[in-house]
C-alpha positions as CSV (number, residue, x, y, z in Angstrom):
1,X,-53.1,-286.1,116.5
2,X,-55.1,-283.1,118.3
3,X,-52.0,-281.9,120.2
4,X,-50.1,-281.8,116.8
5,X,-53.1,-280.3,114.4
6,X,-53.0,-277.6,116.7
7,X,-49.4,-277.3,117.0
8,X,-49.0,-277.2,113.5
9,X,-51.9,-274.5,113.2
10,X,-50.1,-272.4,115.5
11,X,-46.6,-272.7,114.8
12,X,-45.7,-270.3,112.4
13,X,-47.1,-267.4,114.8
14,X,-43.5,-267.0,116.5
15,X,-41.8,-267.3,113.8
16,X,-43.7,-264.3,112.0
17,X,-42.8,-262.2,114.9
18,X,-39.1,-262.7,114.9
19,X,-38.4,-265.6,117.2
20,X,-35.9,-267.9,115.0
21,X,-37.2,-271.5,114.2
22,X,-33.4,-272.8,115.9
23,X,-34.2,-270.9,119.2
24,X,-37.9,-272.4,118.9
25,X,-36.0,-275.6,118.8
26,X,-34.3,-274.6,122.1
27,X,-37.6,-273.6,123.7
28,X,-39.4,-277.0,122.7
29,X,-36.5,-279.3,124.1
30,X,-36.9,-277.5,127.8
31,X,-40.6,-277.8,127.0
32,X,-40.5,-281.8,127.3
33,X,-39.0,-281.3,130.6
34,X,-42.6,-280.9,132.9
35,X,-44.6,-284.2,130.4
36,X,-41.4,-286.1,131.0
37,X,-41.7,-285.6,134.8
38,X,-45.3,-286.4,134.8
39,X,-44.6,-289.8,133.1
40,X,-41.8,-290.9,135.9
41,X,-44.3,-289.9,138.6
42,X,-46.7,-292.1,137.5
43,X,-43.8,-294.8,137.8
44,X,-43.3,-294.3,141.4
45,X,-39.6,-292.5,139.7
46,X,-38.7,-295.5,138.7
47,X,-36.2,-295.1,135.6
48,X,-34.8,-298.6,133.8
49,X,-30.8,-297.8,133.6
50,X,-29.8,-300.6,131.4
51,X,-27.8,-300.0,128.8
52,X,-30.7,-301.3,126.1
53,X,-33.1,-299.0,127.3
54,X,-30.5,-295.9,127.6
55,X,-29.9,-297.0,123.2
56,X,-33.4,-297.6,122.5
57,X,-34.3,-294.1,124.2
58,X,-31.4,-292.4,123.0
59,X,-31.7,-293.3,119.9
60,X,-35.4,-292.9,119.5
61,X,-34.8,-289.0,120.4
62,X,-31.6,-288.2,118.7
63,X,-33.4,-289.3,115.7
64,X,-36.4,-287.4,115.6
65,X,-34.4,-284.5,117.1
66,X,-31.5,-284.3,114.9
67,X,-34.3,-284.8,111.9
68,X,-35.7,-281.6,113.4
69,X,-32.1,-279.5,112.9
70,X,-31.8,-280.8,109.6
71,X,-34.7,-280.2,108.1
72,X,-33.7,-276.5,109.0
73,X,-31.2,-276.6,106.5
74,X,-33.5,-278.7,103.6
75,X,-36.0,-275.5,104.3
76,X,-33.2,-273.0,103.3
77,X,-32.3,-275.0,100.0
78,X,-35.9,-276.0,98.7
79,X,-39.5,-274.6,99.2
80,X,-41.4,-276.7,101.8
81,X,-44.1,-277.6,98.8
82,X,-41.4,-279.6,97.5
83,X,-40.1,-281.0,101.2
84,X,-42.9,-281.9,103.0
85,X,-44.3,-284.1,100.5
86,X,-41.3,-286.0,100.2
87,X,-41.3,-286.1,104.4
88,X,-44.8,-287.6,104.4
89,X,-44.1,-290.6,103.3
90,X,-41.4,-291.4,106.5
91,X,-43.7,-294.0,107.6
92,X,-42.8,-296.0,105.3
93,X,-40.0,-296.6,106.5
94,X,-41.4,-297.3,109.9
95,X,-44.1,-299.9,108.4
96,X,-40.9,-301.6,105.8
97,X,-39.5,-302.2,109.5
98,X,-41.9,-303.0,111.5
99,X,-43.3,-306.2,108.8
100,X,-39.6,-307.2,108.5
101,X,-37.8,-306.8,111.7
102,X,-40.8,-306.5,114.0
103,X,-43.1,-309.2,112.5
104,X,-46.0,-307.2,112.5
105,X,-48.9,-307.6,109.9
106,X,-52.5,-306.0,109.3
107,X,-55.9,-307.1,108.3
108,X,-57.1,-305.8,105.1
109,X,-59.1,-303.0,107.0
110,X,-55.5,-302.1,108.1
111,X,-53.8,-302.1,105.2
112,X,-56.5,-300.0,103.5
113,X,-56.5,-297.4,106.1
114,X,-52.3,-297.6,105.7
115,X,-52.6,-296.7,101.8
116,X,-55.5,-294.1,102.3
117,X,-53.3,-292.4,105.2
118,X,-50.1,-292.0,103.4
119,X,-51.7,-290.6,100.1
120,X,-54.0,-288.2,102.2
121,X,-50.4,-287.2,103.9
122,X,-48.8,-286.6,100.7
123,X,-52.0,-284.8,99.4
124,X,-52.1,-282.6,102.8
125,X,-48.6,-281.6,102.6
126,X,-48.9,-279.9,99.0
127,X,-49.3,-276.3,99.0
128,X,-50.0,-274.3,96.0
129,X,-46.1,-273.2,94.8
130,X,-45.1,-269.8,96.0
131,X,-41.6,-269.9,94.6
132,X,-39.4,-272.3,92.3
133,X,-35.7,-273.0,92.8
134,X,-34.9,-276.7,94.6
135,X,-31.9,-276.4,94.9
136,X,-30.9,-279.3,93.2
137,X,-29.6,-282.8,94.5
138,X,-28.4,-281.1,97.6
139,X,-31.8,-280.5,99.5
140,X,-32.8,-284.0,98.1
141,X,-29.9,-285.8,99.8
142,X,-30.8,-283.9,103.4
143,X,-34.5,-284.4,103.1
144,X,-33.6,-288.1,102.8
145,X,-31.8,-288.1,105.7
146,X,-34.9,-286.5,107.8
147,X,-36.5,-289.1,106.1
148,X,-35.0,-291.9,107.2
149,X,-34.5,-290.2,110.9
150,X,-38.0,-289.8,111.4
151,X,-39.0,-293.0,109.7
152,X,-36.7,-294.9,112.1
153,X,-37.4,-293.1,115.2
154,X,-41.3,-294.7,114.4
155,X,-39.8,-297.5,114.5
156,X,-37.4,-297.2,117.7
157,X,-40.1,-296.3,119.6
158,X,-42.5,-299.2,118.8
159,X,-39.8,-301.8,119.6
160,X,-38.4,-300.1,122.5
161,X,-42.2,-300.0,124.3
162,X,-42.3,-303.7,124.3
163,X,-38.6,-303.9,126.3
164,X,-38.8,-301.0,128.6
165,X,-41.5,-298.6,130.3
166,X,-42.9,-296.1,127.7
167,X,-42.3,-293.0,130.5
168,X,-38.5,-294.0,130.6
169,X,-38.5,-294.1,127.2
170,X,-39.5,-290.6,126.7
171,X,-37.0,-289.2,129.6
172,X,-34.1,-290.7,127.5
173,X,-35.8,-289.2,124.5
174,X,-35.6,-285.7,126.5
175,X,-32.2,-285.7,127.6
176,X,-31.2,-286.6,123.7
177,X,-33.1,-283.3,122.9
178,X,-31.7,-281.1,125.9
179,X,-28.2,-282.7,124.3
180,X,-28.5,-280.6,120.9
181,X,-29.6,-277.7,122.2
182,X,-26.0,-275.9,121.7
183,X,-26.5,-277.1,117.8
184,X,-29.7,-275.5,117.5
185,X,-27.9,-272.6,119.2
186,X,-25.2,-272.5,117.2
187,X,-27.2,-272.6,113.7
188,X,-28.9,-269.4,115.3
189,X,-28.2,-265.9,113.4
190,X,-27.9,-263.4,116.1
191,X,-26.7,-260.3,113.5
192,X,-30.5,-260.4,112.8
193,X,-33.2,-258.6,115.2
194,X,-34.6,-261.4,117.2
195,X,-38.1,-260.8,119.3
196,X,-37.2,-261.2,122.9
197,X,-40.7,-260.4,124.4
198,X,-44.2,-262.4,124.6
199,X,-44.5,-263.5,121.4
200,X,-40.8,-264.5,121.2
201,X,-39.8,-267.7,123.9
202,X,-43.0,-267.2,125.9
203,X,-45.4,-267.8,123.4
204,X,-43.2,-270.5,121.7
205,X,-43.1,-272.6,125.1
206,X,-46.6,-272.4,125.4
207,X,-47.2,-273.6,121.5
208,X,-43.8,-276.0,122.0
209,X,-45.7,-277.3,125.1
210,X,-48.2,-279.2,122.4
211,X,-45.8,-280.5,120.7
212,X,-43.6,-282.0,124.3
213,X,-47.2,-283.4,125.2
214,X,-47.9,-284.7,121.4
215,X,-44.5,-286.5,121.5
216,X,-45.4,-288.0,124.8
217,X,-48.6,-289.2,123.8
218,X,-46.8,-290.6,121.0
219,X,-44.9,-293.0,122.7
220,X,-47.9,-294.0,124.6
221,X,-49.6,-294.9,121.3
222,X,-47.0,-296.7,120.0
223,X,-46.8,-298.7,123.3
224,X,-50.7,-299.9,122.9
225,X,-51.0,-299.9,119.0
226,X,-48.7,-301.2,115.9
227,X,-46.4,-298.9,114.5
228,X,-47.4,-300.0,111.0
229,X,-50.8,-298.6,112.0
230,X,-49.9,-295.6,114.8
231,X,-47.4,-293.9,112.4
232,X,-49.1,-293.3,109.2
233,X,-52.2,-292.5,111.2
234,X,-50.5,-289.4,112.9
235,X,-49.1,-288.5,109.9
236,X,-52.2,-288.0,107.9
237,X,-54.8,-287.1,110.7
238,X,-52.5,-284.1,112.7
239,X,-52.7,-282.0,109.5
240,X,-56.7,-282.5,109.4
241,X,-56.5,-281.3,112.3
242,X,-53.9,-278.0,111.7
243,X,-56.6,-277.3,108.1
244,X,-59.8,-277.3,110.1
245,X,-58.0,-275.0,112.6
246,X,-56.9,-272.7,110.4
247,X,-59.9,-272.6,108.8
248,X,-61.9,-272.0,111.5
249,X,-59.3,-269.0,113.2
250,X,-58.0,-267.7,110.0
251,X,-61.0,-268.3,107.5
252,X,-58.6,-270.1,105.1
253,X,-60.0,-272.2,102.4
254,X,-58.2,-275.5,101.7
255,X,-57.4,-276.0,98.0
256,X,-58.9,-279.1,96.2
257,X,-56.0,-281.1,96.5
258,X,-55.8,-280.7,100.2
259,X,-59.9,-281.3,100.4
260,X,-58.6,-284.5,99.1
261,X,-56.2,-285.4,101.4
262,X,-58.9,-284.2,103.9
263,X,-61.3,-286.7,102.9
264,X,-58.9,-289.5,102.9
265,X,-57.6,-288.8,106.2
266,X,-61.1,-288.9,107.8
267,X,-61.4,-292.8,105.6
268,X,-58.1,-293.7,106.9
269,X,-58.7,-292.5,110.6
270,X,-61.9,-294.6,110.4
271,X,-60.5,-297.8,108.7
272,X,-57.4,-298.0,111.2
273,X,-59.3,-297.4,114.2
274,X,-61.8,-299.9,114.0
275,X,-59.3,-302.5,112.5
276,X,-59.6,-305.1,115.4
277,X,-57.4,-307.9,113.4
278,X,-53.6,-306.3,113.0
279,X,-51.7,-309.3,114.8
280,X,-47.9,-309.6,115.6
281,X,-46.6,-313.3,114.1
């Protein structure tokens, strides 16, 4: 949650100074490379090489990384104060799966902190319009598909932990990013001036370097917690996190629905973290 909030906060500082979000996507996939080799040295290098694990980690990081390159393409259709409230509600996707394939269930201090979380992420994902023009069914069809990606990669990663080593899930999860790095390249427009210095690739590796260590973290958490309870969590507490921030650095005041969602974020980070009961049947 802390190394996404301030990702998020950050973010959009390369991309104001000319460095394209598809090369940013190039930068972050390298940027998994030094977490990913942290987490095998604390196996001894030990890397599980069967072909369920090679799937589970496969899949987990072509999901959320192809969800990444597509939501490119939603972003050029629709606003993103139509998108990302759509997005926010991926985990429930990853909660529908995780009751009926992964037999999980909560106490009712969980499944309040569940409901507060996903309303505070819808509520913390609206922004004050700025433009209208959806662009119809199309952009609806591709958000769903980032959607469903990211919903299902929550899910992929909480089953995988309890079949295979958490640090060999995130190498495979690395290598599936490093794999669409020529698609990001490719969806790159070089007839326009791109920034080439500090604030180009330099800066966005060092900002990209929070989300790598996020991500990592991430599959850490899922490995300890349920994914009924880990994914709505992140998804409402990490933009918290990015409000205060830019409050703090940019002396931004949050608009009363996003005070809301604040609010309810805080509840729901306090319900699911001192819900001792959840239980797997």
């Amino acid at each position: 949650m802390a190394a996404w909030g301030l990702w998020g906060a950050v973010i959009d500082t390369v991309a104001r100074a000319g460095f394209p979000e598809s090369l940013g996507y190039v930068v972050w996939a390298f940027t998994m490379i030094p977490p990913c080799l942290v987490a095998l040295a604390r196996t001894g290098w030990k890397l599980e090489t069967d072909p369920r694990s090679i799937l589970l980690g496969g899949s987990a990081g072509l999901l959320g990384a192809g969800g990444q390159l597509v939501l490119f393409k939603v972003l050029r259709l629709a606003p993103a104060h139509l998108v990302f409230p759509f997005l926010a509600l991926s985990p429930l996707v990853t909660i529908l799966l995780a009751m009926l394939v992964g037999g999980e269930r909560a106490t009712r201090r969980g499944w309040a902190g569940i409901v507060l979380a996903l309303v505070a992420a819808v509520l913390l994902a609206c922004s004050p319009p700025q433009a209208e023009g959806g662009g119809g069914v199309p952009w609806v069809a591709l958000a769903l598909v980032v959607f469903l990606a990211w919903g299902l990669q929550g899910f992929v990663l909480s089953h995988g932990n309890r079949s295979m080593r958490a640090e060999s899930l995130f190498f495979y999860m690395t290598v599936a990013g490093l794999l669409l790095v020529p698609v990001a390249w490719s969806m790159t427009d070089f007839q326009r001036p791109i920034h080439w210095g500090f604030r180009g690739p330099w800066l966005a590796a060092m900002i990209h370097s929070l989300n790598a260590v996020g991500a990592l973290l991430l599959v850490y958490a899922f490995r300890h917690g349920k994914a009924m309870l880990v994914s709505p969590l992140v998804n409402a507490g990490a933009p918290v996190i990015t409000i205060l921030i830019s409050l703090v650095l940019c002396r931004t005041i949050p608009g009363a629905i996003q005070s809301v969602g604040m609010v309810l974020a805080i509840l729901a980070t306090v319900q699911l973290a001192t819900d001792g009961g959840t239980e797997v049947r």
